[in-house]
C-alpha positions, -999 to 999 in steps of 0.1 A, spaced: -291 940 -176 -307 908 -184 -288 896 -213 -255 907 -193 -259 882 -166 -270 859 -193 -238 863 -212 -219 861 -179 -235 831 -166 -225 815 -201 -190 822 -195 -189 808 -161 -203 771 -177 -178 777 -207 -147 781 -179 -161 751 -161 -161 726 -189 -126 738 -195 -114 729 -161 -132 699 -162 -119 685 -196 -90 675 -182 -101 653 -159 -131 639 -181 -106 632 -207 -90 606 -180 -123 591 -181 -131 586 -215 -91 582 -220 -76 558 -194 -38 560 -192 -27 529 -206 -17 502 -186 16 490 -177 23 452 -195 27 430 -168 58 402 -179 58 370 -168 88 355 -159 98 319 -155 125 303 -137 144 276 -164 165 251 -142 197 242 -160 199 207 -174 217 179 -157 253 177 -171 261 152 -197 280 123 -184 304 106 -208 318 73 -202 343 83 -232 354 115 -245 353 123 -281 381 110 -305 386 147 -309 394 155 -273 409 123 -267 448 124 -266 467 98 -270 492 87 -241 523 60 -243 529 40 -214 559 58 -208 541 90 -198 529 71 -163 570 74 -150 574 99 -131 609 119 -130 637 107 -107 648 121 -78 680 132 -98 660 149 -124 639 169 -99 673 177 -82 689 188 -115 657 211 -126 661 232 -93 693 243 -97 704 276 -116 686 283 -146 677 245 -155 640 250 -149 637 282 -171 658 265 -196 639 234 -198 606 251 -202 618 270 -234 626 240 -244 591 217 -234 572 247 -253 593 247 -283 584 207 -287 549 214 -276 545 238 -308 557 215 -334 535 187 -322 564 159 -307 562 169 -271 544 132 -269 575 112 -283 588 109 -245 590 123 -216 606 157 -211 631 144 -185 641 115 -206 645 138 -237 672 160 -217 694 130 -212 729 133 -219 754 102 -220 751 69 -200 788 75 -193 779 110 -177 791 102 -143 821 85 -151 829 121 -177 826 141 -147 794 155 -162 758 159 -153 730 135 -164 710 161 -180 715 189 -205 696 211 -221 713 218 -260 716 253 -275 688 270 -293 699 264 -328 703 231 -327 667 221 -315 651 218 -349 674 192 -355 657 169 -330 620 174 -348 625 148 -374 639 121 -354 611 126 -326 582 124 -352 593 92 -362 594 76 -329 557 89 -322 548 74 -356 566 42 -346 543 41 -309 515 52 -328 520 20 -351 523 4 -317 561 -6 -331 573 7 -302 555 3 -266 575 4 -237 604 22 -242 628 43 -221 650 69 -240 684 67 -224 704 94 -245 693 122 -264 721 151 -266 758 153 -260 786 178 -263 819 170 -287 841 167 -251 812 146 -236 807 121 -265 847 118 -267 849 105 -235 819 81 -237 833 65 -263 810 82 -287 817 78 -323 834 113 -339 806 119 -360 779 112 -338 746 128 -347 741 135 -309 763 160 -310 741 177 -330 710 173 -311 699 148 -342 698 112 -325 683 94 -295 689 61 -280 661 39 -263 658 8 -247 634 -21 -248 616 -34 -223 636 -31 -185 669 -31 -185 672 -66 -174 650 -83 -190 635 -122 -184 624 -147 -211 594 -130 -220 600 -101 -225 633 -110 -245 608 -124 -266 589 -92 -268 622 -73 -275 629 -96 -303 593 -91 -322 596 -51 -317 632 -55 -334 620 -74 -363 591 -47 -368 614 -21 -365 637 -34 -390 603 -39 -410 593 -1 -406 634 12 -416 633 -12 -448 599 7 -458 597 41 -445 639 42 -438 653 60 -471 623 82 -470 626 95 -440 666 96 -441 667 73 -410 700 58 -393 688 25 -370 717 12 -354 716 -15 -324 745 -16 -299 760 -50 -279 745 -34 -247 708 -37 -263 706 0 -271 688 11 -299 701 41 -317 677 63 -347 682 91 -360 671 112 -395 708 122 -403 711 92 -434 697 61 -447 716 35 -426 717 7 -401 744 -13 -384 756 -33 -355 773 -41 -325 804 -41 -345 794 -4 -359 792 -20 -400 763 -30 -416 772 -68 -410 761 -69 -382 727 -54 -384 696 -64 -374 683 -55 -404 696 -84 -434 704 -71 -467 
């Protein structure tokens, strides 16, 4: 009877170390503890100030940007399809890099004769004809970027076959084909000085044609009224009396 309650009173301490492992295992085992992160507030840095941009970023702008569109012009773009039109257009000339050759609204004008021909001042040519503007535009930007040409205003760009009959236009005029532009120095009345200016930007154009002219298949004609005609249709040049006699560019 003894060695019963013995054996049972060994079982009971046996049972009670069981239950009590758990909770001595806590002790000898705390749970780990839970890394504590710091955090820290960064304040953002004060913006850079440039008193210049970057040549990279900097894009270069001819004085003839700063006019803004006539009142005709604004007139003429809200009317039927004009606007869509002309921003087909604007985008083609953005992608091939001469959007900066002129204004847009001085790039869509037709004859100086317009109003007289019944027609309107602007005009938008066909599709297939605008790559033949491309060449003539990238030499005017590379004569303003040669600082040839400053202040200029291009006065006519393209012109239809009935249009360019009744201004006058010769019958094989390279506007017809959207391939020539004329531009004006200076105002269009100009006083002593700046017929002076006029005069040196002639001579430096003449200088440029002589050079870069049979390379670049360039036609520089000057008209009696002071207009200046270029185009990349032939290695050329005349005068007010149409020949080469009478050129501002000497043999």
């Amino acid at each position: 009877m003894l060695q019963q309650t013995k054996a049972d009173h060994t079982q009971l301490r046996w049972l009670f170390l069981l239950c009590l492992m758990p909770l001595l295992g806590s002790c000898i085992n705390p749970p780990a503890k839970k890394p504590v992160i710091h955090t820290q507030v960064i304040r953002p840095a004060q913006p850079l100030k440039l008193n210049k941009l970057p040549p990279e970023l900097m894009i270069e702008q001819n004085t003839h940007w700063h006019r803004a569109p006539p009142s005709s012009y604004k007139q003429w773009l809200s009317e039927g399809s004009h606007e869509q039109q002309v921003n087909r257009y604007h985008n083609y000339l953005i992608r091939h890099d001469v959007s900066r050759a002129a204004p847009m609204f001085e790039l869509l004008k037709s004859a100086r004769d317009w109003e007289r021909c019944g027609r309107e001042p602007y005009a938008v040519p066909s599709s297939e004809l605008w790559d033949n503007l491309l060449p003539t535009l990238k030499v005017l930007q590379q004569l303003q970027d040669q600082k040839i040409l400053d202040d200029i205003e291009v006065t006519s760009v393209y012109r239809d076959a009935e249009l360019n009959q009744c201004a006058n236009g010769s019958p094989g005029s390279k506007h017809v084909h959207n391939s020539a532009l004329d531009f004006r120095i200076g105002s269009e009345n100009p006083d002593i000085g700046e017929l002076e200016k006029i005069a040196r930007a002639k001579h430096q154009l003449c200088e440029y044609w002589q050079n870069n002219g049979q390379r670049l298949n360039m036609g520089l004609g000057v008209y009696a009224s002071g207009q200046i005609h270029i185009d990349t249709q032939g290695f050329r040049t005349w005068g007010p009396d149409h020949t080469h006699n009478t050129s501002i560019c000497p043999s």
